[in-house]
C-alpha positions as CSV (number, residue, x, y, z in Angstrom):
1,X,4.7,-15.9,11.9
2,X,2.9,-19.0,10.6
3,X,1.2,-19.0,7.1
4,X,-2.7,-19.0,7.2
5,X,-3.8,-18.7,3.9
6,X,-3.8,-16.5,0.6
7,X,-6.9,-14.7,-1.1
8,X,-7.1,-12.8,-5.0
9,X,-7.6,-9.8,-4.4
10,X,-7.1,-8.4,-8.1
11,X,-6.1,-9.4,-11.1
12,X,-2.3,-10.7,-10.8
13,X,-3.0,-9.5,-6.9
14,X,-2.7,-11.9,-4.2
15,X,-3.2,-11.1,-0.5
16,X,-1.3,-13.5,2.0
17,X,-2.2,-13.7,5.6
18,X,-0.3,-15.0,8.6
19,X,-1.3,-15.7,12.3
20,X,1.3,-13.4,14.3
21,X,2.7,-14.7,17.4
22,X,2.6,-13.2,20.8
23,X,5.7,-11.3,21.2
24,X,4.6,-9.8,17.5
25,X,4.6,-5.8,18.2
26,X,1.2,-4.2,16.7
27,X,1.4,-2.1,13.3
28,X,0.1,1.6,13.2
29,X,-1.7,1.3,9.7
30,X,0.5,2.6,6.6
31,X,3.8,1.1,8.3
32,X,5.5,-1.9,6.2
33,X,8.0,-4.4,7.8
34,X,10.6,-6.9,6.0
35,X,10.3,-10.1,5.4
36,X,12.6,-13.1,5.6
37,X,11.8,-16.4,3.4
38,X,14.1,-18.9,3.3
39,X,14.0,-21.0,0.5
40,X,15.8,-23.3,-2.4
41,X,17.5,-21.6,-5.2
42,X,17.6,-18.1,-4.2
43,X,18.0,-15.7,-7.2
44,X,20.5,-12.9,-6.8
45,X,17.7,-10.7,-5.5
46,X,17.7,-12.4,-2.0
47,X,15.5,-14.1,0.4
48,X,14.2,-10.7,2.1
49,X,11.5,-8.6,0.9
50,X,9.9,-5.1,2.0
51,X,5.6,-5.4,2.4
52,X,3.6,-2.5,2.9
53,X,1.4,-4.5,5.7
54,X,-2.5,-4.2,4.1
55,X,-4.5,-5.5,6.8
56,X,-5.8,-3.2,9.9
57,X,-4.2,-3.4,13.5
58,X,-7.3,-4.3,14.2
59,X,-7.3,-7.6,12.8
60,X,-6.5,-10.7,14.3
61,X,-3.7,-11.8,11.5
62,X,-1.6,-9.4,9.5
63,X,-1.7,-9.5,5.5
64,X,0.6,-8.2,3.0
65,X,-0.7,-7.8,-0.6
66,X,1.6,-8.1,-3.7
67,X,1.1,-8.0,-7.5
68,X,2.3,-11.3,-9.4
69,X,3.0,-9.6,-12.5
70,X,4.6,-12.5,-14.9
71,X,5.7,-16.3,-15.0
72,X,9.4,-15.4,-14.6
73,X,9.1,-13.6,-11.2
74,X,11.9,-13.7,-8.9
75,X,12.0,-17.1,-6.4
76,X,11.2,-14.7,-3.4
77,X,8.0,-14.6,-5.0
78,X,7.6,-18.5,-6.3
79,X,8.3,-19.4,-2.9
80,X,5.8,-16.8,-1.6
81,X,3.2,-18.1,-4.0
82,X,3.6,-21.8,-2.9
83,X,3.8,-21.8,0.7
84,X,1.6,-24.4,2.2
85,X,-0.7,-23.4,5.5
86,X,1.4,-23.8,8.7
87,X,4.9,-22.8,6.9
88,X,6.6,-20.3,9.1
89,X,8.5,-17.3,8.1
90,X,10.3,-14.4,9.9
91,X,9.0,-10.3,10.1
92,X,11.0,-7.6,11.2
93,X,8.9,-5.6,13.5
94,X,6.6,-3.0,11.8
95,X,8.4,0.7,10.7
96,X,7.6,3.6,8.9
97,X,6.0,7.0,9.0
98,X,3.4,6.8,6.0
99,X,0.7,7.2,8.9
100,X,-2.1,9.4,9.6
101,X,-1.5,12.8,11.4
102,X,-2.6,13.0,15.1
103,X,-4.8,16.3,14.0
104,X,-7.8,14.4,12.7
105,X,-9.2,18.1,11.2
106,X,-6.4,17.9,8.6
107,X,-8.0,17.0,5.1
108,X,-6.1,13.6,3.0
109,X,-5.4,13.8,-0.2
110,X,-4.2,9.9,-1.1
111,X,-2.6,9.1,-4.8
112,X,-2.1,5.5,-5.3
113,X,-0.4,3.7,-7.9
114,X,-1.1,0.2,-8.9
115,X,0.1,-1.7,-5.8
116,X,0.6,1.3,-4.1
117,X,-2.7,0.7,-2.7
118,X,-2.0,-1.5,-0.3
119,X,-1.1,1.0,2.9
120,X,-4.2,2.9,2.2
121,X,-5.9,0.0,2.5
122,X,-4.7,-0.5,6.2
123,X,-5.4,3.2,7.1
124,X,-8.7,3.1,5.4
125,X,-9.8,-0.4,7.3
126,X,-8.4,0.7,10.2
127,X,-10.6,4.2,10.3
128,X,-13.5,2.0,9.0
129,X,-13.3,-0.8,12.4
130,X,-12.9,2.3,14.7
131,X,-15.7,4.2,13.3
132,X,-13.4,7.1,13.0
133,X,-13.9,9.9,10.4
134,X,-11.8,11.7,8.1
135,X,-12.1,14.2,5.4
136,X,-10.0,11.8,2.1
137,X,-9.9,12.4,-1.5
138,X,-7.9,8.7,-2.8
139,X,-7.2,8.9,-6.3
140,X,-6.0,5.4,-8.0
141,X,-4.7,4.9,-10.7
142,X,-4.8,1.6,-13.0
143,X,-3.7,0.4,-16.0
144,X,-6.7,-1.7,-16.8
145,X,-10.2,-1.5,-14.4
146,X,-9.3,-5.7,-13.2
147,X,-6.3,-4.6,-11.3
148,X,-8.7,-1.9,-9.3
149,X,-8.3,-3.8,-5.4
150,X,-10.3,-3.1,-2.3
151,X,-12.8,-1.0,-3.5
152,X,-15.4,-2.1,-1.9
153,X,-14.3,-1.4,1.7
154,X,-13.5,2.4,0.2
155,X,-17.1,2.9,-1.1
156,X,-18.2,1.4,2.1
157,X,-16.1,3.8,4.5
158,X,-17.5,6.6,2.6
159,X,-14.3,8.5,1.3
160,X,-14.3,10.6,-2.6
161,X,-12.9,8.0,-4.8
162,X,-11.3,9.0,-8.0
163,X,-10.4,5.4,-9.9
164,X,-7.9,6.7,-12.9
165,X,-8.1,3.7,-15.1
166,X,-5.8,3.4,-18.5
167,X,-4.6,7.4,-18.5
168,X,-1.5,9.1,-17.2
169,X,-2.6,10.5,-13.8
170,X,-0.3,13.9,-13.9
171,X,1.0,16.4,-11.4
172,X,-1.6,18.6,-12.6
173,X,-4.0,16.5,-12.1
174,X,-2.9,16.0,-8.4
175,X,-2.5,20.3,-8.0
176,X,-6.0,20.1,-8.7
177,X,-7.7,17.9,-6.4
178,X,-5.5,19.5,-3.7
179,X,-6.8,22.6,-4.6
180,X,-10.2,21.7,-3.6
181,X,-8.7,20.5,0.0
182,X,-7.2,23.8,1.2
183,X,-4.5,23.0,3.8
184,X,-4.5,19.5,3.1
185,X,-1.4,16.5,3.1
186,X,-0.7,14.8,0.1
187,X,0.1,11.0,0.7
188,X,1.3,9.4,-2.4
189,X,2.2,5.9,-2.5
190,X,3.3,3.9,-5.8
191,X,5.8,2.5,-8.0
192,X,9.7,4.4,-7.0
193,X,9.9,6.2,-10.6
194,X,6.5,7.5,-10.2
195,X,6.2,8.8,-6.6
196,X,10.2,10.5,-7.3
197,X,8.4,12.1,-10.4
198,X,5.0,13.3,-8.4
199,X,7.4,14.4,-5.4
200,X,10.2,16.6,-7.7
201,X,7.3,18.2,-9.8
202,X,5.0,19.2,-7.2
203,X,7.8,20.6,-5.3
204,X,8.7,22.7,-8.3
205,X,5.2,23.6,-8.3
206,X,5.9,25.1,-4.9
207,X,4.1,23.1,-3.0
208,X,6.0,22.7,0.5
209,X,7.6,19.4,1.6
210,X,6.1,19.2,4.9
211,X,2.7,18.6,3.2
212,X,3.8,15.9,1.1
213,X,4.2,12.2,2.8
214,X,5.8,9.0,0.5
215,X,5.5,5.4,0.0
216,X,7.8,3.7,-2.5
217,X,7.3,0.6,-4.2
218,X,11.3,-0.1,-6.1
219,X,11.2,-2.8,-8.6
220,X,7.6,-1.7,-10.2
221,X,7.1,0.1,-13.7
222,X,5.4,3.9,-13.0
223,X,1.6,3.6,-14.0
Protein backbone atom coordinates (compact mmCIF):
# COMPACT_ATOMS: atom_id res chain seq x y z
CA UNK A 1 0.00 0.00 0.00
CA UNK A 2 1.32 3.43 -0.61
CA UNK A 3 1.40 6.17 2.27
CA UNK A 4 -1.22 8.96 1.88
CA UNK A 5 -1.04 10.99 4.75
CA UNK A 6 -1.51 11.08 8.65
CA UNK A 7 -4.19 13.07 10.80
CA UNK A 8 -4.23 13.72 15.03
CA UNK A 9 -6.80 12.27 16.00
CA UNK A 10 -6.22 12.61 19.95
CA UNK A 11 -3.85 13.55 22.17
CA UNK A 12 -0.61 11.30 21.53
CA UNK A 13 -3.10 9.66 18.75
CA UNK A 14 -2.22 9.69 15.17
CA UNK A 15 -4.29 8.15 12.37
CA UNK A 16 -2.24 7.04 9.20
CA UNK A 17 -3.96 6.36 5.92
CA UNK A 18 -2.80 4.46 2.85
CA UNK A 19 -4.25 4.16 -0.67
CA UNK A 20 -4.79 0.18 -1.06
CA UNK A 21 -4.00 -1.35 -4.27
CA UNK A 22 -6.23 -3.42 -6.38
CA UNK A 23 -5.52 -6.95 -5.46
CA UNK A 24 -6.03 -5.41 -1.66
CA UNK A 25 -8.96 -7.87 -0.28
CA UNK A 26 -11.84 -5.63 1.56
CA UNK A 27 -11.90 -5.59 5.56
CA UNK A 28 -15.19 -6.52 7.43
CA UNK A 29 -15.06 -3.62 10.11
CA UNK A 30 -13.48 -4.78 13.61
CA UNK A 31 -10.82 -7.04 11.67
CA UNK A 32 -7.00 -5.91 12.14
CA UNK A 33 -4.22 -7.09 9.65
CA UNK A 34 -0.20 -6.99 10.17
CA UNK A 35 1.98 -4.77 8.99
CA UNK A 36 5.40 -4.98 7.54
CA UNK A 37 7.85 -1.69 7.61
CA UNK A 38 11.03 -2.06 6.66
CA UNK A 39 13.41 0.25 8.04
CA UNK A 40 17.03 1.31 9.50
CA UNK A 41 18.04 0.22 12.89
CA UNK A 42 15.35 -2.09 13.80
CA UNK A 43 15.00 -2.57 17.62
CA UNK A 44 14.70 -6.02 18.94
CA UNK A 45 10.87 -5.69 18.75
CA UNK A 46 10.85 -6.10 14.81
CA UNK A 47 9.81 -4.54 11.72
CA UNK A 48 6.04 -6.04 11.85
CA UNK A 49 3.26 -4.72 13.79
CA UNK A 50 -0.57 -5.81 14.49
CA UNK A 51 -3.26 -2.62 13.56
CA UNK A 52 -6.72 -2.84 14.48
CA UNK A 53 -7.80 -1.28 10.87
CA UNK A 54 -10.06 2.06 12.04
CA UNK A 55 -11.41 3.25 8.94
CA UNK A 56 -14.83 1.79 7.28
CA UNK A 57 -14.80 -0.80 4.24
CA UNK A 58 -16.57 1.74 2.92
CA UNK A 59 -13.85 4.10 2.51
CA UNK A 60 -11.71 4.54 -0.28
CA UNK A 61 -8.21 4.21 1.77
CA UNK A 62 -7.74 2.09 4.84
CA UNK A 63 -6.36 3.82 8.21
CA UNK A 64 -4.90 2.41 11.20
CA UNK A 65 -4.83 4.58 14.40
CA UNK A 66 -2.07 4.20 17.04
CA UNK A 67 -1.25 6.08 20.32
CA UNK A 68 2.37 7.64 20.42
CA UNK A 69 2.74 7.46 23.97
CA UNK A 70 6.52 8.77 24.69
CA UNK A 71 9.88 10.04 22.99
CA UNK A 72 11.63 6.61 23.38
CA UNK A 73 9.08 4.54 21.41
CA UNK A 74 10.21 1.63 19.58
CA UNK A 75 11.75 2.34 15.68
CA UNK A 76 8.56 0.53 14.26
CA UNK A 77 6.96 3.43 15.47
CA UNK A 78 9.68 6.35 14.56
CA UNK A 79 9.66 4.96 11.27
CA UNK A 80 5.82 4.99 11.20
CA UNK A 81 5.78 8.54 12.42
CA UNK A 82 8.17 9.76 9.62
CA UNK A 83 7.07 8.24 6.54
CA UNK A 84 6.91 10.63 3.72
CA UNK A 85 3.60 10.54 1.19
CA UNK A 86 4.20 7.90 -1.57
CA UNK A 87 6.43 5.51 0.76
CA UNK A 88 5.13 1.97 0.36
CA UNK A 89 4.73 -0.67 2.90
CA UNK A 90 3.40 -4.25 3.03
CA UNK A 91 -0.36 -5.52 4.76
CA UNK A 92 -1.18 -8.88 5.43
CA UNK A 93 -4.67 -9.36 4.25
CA UNK A 94 -7.36 -8.36 6.85
CA UNK A 95 -8.30 -11.24 9.77
CA UNK A 96 -10.25 -11.53 12.74
CA UNK A 97 -13.57 -12.22 14.30
CA UNK A 98 -14.16 -8.93 16.46
CA UNK A 99 -17.20 -8.27 13.96
CA UNK A 100 -20.77 -7.68 14.27
CA UNK A 101 -23.30 -10.67 14.51
CA UNK A 102 -25.30 -11.41 11.30
CA UNK A 103 -28.61 -11.15 13.77
CA UNK A 104 -28.90 -7.33 13.68
CA UNK A 105 -31.83 -7.67 16.66
CA UNK A 106 -28.97 -8.70 19.07
CA UNK A 107 -28.29 -5.58 21.54
CA UNK A 108 -24.01 -4.39 21.79
CA UNK A 109 -22.63 -3.78 24.67
CA UNK A 110 -18.89 -2.14 23.49
CA UNK A 111 -16.13 -1.45 26.45
CA UNK A 112 -13.16 0.31 25.11
CA UNK A 113 -9.95 0.95 26.52
CA UNK A 114 -7.78 3.78 25.54
CA UNK A 115 -6.71 2.70 21.98
CA UNK A 116 -8.93 0.02 22.18
CA UNK A 117 -11.22 2.34 20.39
CA UNK A 118 -10.07 2.00 17.19
CA UNK A 119 -12.23 -1.24 15.82
CA UNK A 120 -15.25 0.30 17.18
CA UNK A 121 -14.57 2.96 15.24
CA UNK A 122 -14.66 0.94 11.94
CA UNK A 123 -17.97 -0.87 12.96
CA UNK A 124 -19.50 2.25 14.14
CA UNK A 125 -18.47 4.25 10.59
CA UNK A 126 -19.25 1.45 8.78
CA UNK A 127 -23.10 1.19 10.31
CA UNK A 128 -23.12 5.09 10.02
CA UNK A 129 -22.22 5.08 5.76
CA UNK A 130 -24.82 2.15 5.40
CA UNK A 131 -27.49 3.76 7.32
CA UNK A 132 -27.75 0.68 9.25
CA UNK A 133 -29.12 0.56 12.81
CA UNK A 134 -28.26 -1.13 15.89
CA UNK A 135 -29.19 -1.13 19.50
CA UNK A 136 -25.13 -0.12 21.29
CA UNK A 137 -24.29 0.89 24.62
CA UNK A 138 -19.94 1.90 24.08
CA UNK A 139 -18.46 2.67 27.19
CA UNK A 140 -14.81 4.32 27.04
CA UNK A 141 -12.66 4.64 29.17
CA UNK A 142 -9.74 7.41 29.39
CA UNK A 143 -7.24 8.41 31.54
CA UNK A 144 -7.54 12.13 30.89
CA UNK A 145 -10.82 13.67 28.59
CA UNK A 146 -7.83 14.79 25.49
CA UNK A 147 -7.21 11.18 24.70
CA UNK A 148 -11.18 10.80 24.16
CA UNK A 149 -10.96 9.96 19.85
CA UNK A 150 -13.78 9.85 17.42
CA UNK A 151 -16.47 11.08 19.27
CA UNK A 152 -18.02 12.97 17.11
CA UNK A 153 -18.93 10.31 14.51
CA UNK A 154 -20.44 8.32 17.75
CA UNK A 155 -22.73 11.24 18.88
CA UNK A 156 -23.51 11.54 15.26
CA UNK A 157 -24.50 7.75 14.60
CA UNK A 158 -26.71 8.02 17.54
CA UNK A 159 -25.44 5.17 19.91
CA UNK A 160 -25.52 5.60 24.31
CA UNK A 161 -22.12 6.77 24.96
CA UNK A 162 -20.72 6.29 28.37
CA UNK A 163 -17.07 8.27 28.24
CA UNK A 164 -15.25 6.95 31.67
CA UNK A 165 -12.61 9.63 32.06
CA UNK A 166 -9.82 9.38 35.02
CA UNK A 167 -11.70 6.36 37.16
CA UNK A 168 -11.19 2.62 37.14
CA UNK A 169 -14.08 1.34 34.89
CA UNK A 170 -14.77 -2.14 36.81
CA UNK A 171 -16.35 -5.47 36.12
CA UNK A 172 -19.22 -4.25 37.98
CA UNK A 173 -19.55 -1.51 36.26
CA UNK A 174 -19.69 -3.57 32.99
CA UNK A 175 -22.44 -6.33 34.88
CA UNK A 176 -24.41 -3.29 35.04
CA UNK A 177 -24.82 -1.76 31.81
CA UNK A 178 -25.34 -5.34 30.56
CA UNK A 179 -28.07 -5.68 32.74
CA UNK A 180 -30.00 -3.04 31.16
CA UNK A 181 -29.42 -4.95 27.62
CA UNK A 182 -31.04 -8.30 28.34
CA UNK A 183 -29.53 -10.92 25.98
CA UNK A 184 -26.96 -8.71 24.79
CA UNK A 185 -22.95 -9.47 23.53
CA UNK A 186 -20.25 -7.86 25.29
CA UNK A 187 -17.35 -6.70 22.86
CA UNK A 188 -14.46 -5.52 24.82
CA UNK A 189 -11.51 -4.28 23.27
CA UNK A 190 -8.33 -2.73 25.12
CA UNK A 191 -5.02 -2.97 26.52
CA UNK A 192 -4.04 -7.25 27.00
CA UNK A 193 -3.97 -6.92 31.04
CA UNK A 194 -7.19 -5.22 31.02
CA UNK A 195 -9.43 -7.18 28.57
CA UNK A 196 -7.74 -10.78 30.40
CA UNK A 197 -8.95 -9.07 33.68
CA UNK A 198 -12.63 -7.98 32.27
CA UNK A 199 -12.84 -11.52 30.53
CA UNK A 200 -11.69 -13.90 33.80
CA UNK A 201 -14.01 -11.77 36.18
CA UNK A 202 -17.00 -11.65 34.22
CA UNK A 203 -16.82 -15.25 33.57
CA UNK A 204 -16.52 -15.84 37.30
CA UNK A 205 -19.45 -13.71 37.46
CA UNK A 206 -21.16 -16.38 35.36
CA UNK A 207 -21.68 -14.75 32.60
CA UNK A 208 -21.32 -17.29 29.49
CA UNK A 209 -18.43 -17.16 27.03
CA UNK A 210 -20.40 -17.21 24.01
CA UNK A 211 -21.61 -13.73 24.88
CA UNK A 212 -18.34 -12.24 25.39
CA UNK A 213 -16.17 -11.24 22.06
CA UNK A 214 -12.23 -9.78 22.60
CA UNK A 215 -9.79 -7.41 21.10
CA UNK A 216 -6.37 -7.21 22.61
CA UNK A 217 -4.00 -4.52 22.41
CA UNK A 218 -0.29 -6.35 24.05
CA UNK A 219 2.33 -3.82 24.81
CA UNK A 220 -0.29 -1.10 26.41
CA UNK A 221 -0.71 -0.36 30.27
CA UNK A 222 -4.57 -1.38 31.45
CA UNK A 223 -6.59 1.99 31.87
Amino acid sequence: MMFDHAESTAKNIKTFWFKPEDRHPKHIAGQYTQIHLSHEKVDQRGDKRWFTISSSPTDDMVSITTKFASENGSSFKKALSSLKPGATLNLADPMGDFVLPKDKTIPLLFIAGGIGITPFHSIVKWLSDTSEKRKIHLVYAVNEPEELAFQDLFVKYGLEFTPVVGRRLTTQNILSYAKKLPGCLIFISGPEPMTETFVDELQEKGVSNSRLVTDYFPGYPSI
